[in-house]
N, C-alpha and C positions, 0 to 999 in steps of 0.2 A: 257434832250435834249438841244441843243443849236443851237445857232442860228447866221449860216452867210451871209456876203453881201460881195460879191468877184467881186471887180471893174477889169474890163479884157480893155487891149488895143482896140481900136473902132472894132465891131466884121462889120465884110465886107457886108455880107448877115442873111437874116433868116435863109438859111439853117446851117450859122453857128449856132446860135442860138440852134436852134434843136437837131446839132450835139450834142453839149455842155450839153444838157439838159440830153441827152439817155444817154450818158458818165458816167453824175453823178448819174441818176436815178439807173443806173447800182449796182455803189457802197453799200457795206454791209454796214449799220449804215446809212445811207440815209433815210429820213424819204419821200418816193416817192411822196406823193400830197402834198408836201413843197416846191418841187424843179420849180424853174422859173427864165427863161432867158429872159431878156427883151434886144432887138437887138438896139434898138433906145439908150438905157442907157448904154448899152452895160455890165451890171449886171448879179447877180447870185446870187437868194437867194434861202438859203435852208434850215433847219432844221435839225441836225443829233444829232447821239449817239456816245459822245465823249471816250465815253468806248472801242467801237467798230473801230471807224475810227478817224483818227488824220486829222487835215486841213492841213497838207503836203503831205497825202495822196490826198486829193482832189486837190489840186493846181496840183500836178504831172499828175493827172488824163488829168485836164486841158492843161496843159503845151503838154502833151503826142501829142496830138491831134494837137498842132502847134500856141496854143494861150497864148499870153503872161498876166501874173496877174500883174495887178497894185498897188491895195491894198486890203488886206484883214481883214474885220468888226467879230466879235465875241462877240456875245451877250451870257448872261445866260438865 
Protein backbone atom coordinates (compact mmCIF):
# COMPACT_ATOMS: atom_id res chain seq x y z
CA UNK A 1 0.00 0.00 0.00
CA UNK A 2 0.92 3.54 -0.41
CA UNK A 3 0.33 6.38 0.71
CA UNK A 4 -1.00 9.85 -0.68
CA UNK A 5 -1.47 13.60 0.13
CA UNK A 6 -3.35 15.34 -2.81
CA UNK A 7 -3.23 19.23 -2.22
CA UNK A 8 -6.44 20.41 -4.36
CA UNK A 9 -7.09 24.17 -5.21
CA UNK A 10 -9.07 25.99 -1.91
CA UNK A 11 -12.18 23.39 -1.93
CA UNK A 12 -15.38 26.09 -1.54
CA UNK A 13 -17.61 24.30 0.90
CA UNK A 14 -17.81 20.96 3.08
CA UNK A 15 -20.09 19.53 0.88
CA UNK A 16 -17.24 19.62 -1.56
CA UNK A 17 -15.32 17.85 0.81
CA UNK A 18 -17.65 15.07 1.05
CA UNK A 19 -18.14 14.97 -2.62
CA UNK A 20 -14.43 14.32 -3.01
CA UNK A 21 -14.23 11.79 -0.30
CA UNK A 22 -17.43 9.41 -1.80
CA UNK A 23 -15.61 9.81 -5.31
CA UNK A 24 -12.49 8.28 -4.04
CA UNK A 25 -13.94 5.92 -1.50
CA UNK A 26 -15.64 4.70 -4.48
CA UNK A 27 -12.36 3.62 -6.38
CA UNK A 28 -11.00 -0.16 -6.67
CA UNK A 29 -7.55 -0.13 -4.70
CA UNK A 30 -8.69 2.49 -2.14
CA UNK A 31 -8.10 1.53 1.11
CA UNK A 32 -11.87 3.15 2.37
CA UNK A 33 -11.04 3.92 6.39
CA UNK A 34 -7.75 5.75 4.95
CA UNK A 35 -9.54 8.23 2.77
CA UNK A 36 -9.96 11.94 4.43
CA UNK A 37 -10.67 15.23 3.10
CA UNK A 38 -9.85 18.01 5.18
CA UNK A 39 -11.99 21.26 3.70
CA UNK A 40 -10.05 23.78 5.85
CA UNK A 41 -6.39 22.30 4.23
CA UNK A 42 -8.17 21.70 1.41
CA UNK A 43 -6.24 17.96 1.46
CA UNK A 44 -6.67 14.33 0.44
CA UNK A 45 -5.22 11.68 2.11
CA UNK A 46 -5.57 8.25 1.40
CA UNK A 47 -3.91 4.86 1.32
CA UNK A 48 -4.24 2.71 -1.81
CA UNK A 49 -2.93 -0.45 -3.70
CA UNK A 50 -0.79 0.70 -6.31
CA UNK A 51 -1.16 -2.73 -8.05
CA UNK A 52 -4.66 -1.93 -8.46
CA UNK A 53 -5.09 1.88 -9.03
CA UNK A 54 -2.58 4.22 -10.50
CA UNK A 55 -2.61 8.09 -8.99
CA UNK A 56 -3.81 9.35 -12.49
CA UNK A 57 -6.55 7.44 -11.96
CA UNK A 58 -7.42 9.20 -8.70
CA UNK A 59 -6.42 12.69 -9.89
CA UNK A 60 -9.03 12.12 -13.01
CA UNK A 61 -11.40 10.84 -10.54
CA UNK A 62 -10.88 14.26 -8.85
CA UNK A 63 -10.53 16.50 -11.65
CA UNK A 64 -13.81 14.58 -13.04
CA UNK A 65 -15.84 16.14 -10.37
CA UNK A 66 -14.68 19.85 -11.38
CA UNK A 67 -11.73 20.12 -8.82
CA UNK A 68 -8.38 21.20 -9.66
CA UNK A 69 -4.98 19.07 -8.02
CA UNK A 70 -2.16 21.22 -7.08
CA UNK A 71 0.27 18.72 -6.02
CA UNK A 72 0.48 15.31 -5.42
CA UNK A 73 2.66 13.42 -2.22
CA UNK A 74 3.50 9.59 -2.54
CA UNK A 75 4.78 7.86 0.22
CA UNK A 76 5.78 3.98 0.56
Amino acid sequence: MKKATIQLETLTCPSCAMKIEKAVKSLDGVDKDSVNVTFMSSKVKLEFDDDKLSVDTIEKTIKSLGYEVKKIQIKD
